[in-house]
N, C-alpha and C positions, 0 to 999 in steps of 0.2 A: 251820720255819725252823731251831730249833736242830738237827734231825736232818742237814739239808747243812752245816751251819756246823759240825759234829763230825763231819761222814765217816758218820751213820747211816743207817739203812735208812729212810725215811717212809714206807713200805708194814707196818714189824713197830710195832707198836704196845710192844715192847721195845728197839723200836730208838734207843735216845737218844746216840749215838756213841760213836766211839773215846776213853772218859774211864778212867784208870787209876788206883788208890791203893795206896802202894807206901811199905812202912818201909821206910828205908834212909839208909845216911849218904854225904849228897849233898855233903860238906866237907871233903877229908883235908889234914890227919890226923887231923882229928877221928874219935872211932870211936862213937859217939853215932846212934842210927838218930833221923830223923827222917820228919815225915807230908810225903808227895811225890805232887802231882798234875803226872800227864802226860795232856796231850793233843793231838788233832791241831788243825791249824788249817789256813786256808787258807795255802798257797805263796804266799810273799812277803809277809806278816804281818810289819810292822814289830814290834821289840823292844819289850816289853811294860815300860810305866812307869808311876807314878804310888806313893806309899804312903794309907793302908796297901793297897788294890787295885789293883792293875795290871791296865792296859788296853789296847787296841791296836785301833786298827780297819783294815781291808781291806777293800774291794769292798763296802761301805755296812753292812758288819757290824759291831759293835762284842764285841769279848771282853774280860770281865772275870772277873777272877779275886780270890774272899774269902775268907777263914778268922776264924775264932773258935775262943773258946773250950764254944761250949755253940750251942745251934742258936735262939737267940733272938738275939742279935747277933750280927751278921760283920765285928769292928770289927778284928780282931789283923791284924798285917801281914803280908805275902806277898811271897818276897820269889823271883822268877826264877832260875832255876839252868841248868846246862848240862842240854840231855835225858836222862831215864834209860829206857829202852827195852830194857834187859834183858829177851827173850822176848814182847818185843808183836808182833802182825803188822804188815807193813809201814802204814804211815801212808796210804798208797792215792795215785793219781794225783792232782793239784791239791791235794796239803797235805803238811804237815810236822808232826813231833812239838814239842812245846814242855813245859818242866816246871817246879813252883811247889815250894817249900817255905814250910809256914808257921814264921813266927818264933817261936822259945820253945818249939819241940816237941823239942828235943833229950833221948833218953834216955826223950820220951814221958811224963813224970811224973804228966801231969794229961790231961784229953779235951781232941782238938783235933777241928775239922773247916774242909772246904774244898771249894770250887765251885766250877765254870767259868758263867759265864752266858756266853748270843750276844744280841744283839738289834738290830734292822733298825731304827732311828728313822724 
């Protein structure tokens, strides 16, 4: 499931989608890089809301997207940004790129991390 819900292959058993992690500074003028996930989603994937995880479902899929600080909770908030797809390949037929930065990683100071789930209820 998450392998179509990400654009992956379900045949590679490394195939877990188009999921990207990328410093950069997604704010100008801030010059501060921060932790930025891009991924594809399904085409026509309403805007993604909720804090601190944003959500959005399409075609009985739900995506959610968490960040933390340590990989025992994924409590920090996340917060949508415009896409960064600087040198991705295209996003494929029936999706689009989407991109997340988590809140408080500016400048990077301390470990952050951050997911996409899918799941079909």
């Amino acid at each position: 499931m998450g392998e179509f819900a990400f654009n992956g292959d379900p045949l590679s058993g490394t195939g877990k989608g188009k999921t990207h992690l990328f410093l950069a500074d997604s704010i100008a003028p801030d010059t501060e890089d921060e932790l930025i996930l891009t991924i594809v989603v399904r085409l026509g994937t309403p805007a993604f809301s909720g804090t601190p995880a944003p959500s959005a479902a399409v075609e009985g899929y739900i995506y959610q997207i968490e960040g933390g600080g340590d990989l025992a909770e994924f409590a920090a908030e996340v917060k949508p940004i415009d896409p960064v797809t600087t040198g991705l390949p295209p996003a494929g037929d029936g999706y689009e790129y989407r991109s997340f930065c988590l809140e408080g990683s500016d400048g990077l100071a301390t470990k952050g991390f951050i997911r996409a789930l899918a799941e079909m209820p």
